[in-house]
N, C-alpha and C positions, 0 to 999 in steps of 0.2 A: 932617629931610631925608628924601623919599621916593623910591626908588630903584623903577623901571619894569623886570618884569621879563616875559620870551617865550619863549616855545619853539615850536617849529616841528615834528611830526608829517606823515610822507609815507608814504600808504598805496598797496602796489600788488598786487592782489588779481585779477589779471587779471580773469579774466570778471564776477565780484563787485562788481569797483569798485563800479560805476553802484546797487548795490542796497543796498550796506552805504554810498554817500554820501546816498543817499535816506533811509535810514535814518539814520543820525546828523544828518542835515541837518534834519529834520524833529523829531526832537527836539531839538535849540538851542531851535528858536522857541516851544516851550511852556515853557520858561524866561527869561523876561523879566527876572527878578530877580538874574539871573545877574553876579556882582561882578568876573567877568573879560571880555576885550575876546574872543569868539572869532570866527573867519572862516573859513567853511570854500570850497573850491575845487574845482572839478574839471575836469582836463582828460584823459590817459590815467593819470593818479593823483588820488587825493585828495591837496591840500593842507589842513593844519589848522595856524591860528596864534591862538594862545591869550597874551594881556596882562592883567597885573594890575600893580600897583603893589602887594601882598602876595606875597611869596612862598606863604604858605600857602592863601591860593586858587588861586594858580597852579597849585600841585601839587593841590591837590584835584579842580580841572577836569580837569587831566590826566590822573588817573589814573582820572577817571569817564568821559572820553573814549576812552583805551583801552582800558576796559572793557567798553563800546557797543559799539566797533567789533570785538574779542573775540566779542562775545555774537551780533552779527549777522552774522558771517563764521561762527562755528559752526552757525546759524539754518538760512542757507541752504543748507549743507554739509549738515544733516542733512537737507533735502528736496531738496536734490537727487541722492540716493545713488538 
């Protein structure tokens, strides 16, 4: 029996939003092979919803996704200082 698992990620970065969802949104799509379901959103936040049917991908995306978006909120913090 396989059991479907999600988690839901909401980012709100005021001014940034729009450049750290450009950025993570943009890298999804050069991942095709990608084993989980993810969908990213944006309206005055990013929404991110990440499905797998493994747990252990789940958490692998996840914690590559909050890494991303980690790596590119400090990106543009360091040029925009």
């Amino acid at each position: 029996m396989t059991s479907n698992f999600s988690a839901q990620i909401i980012v709100d970065a005021n001014k940034k939003t729009k450049a750290i969802f450009d950025s993570i949104n943009t890298d999804d799509k050069f991942y095709p092979e990608n084993p989980t379901k993810t969908n990213f959103k944006i309206n005055k936040k990013i929404s991110i919803t990440i499905e797998s049917d493994h747990l252990p991908h789940l958490r692998a995306n996840l914690n590559s996704t909050l890494r991303l978006i980690q790596a590119s909120y400090d990106t543009i913090n360091s040029v925009d200082d």
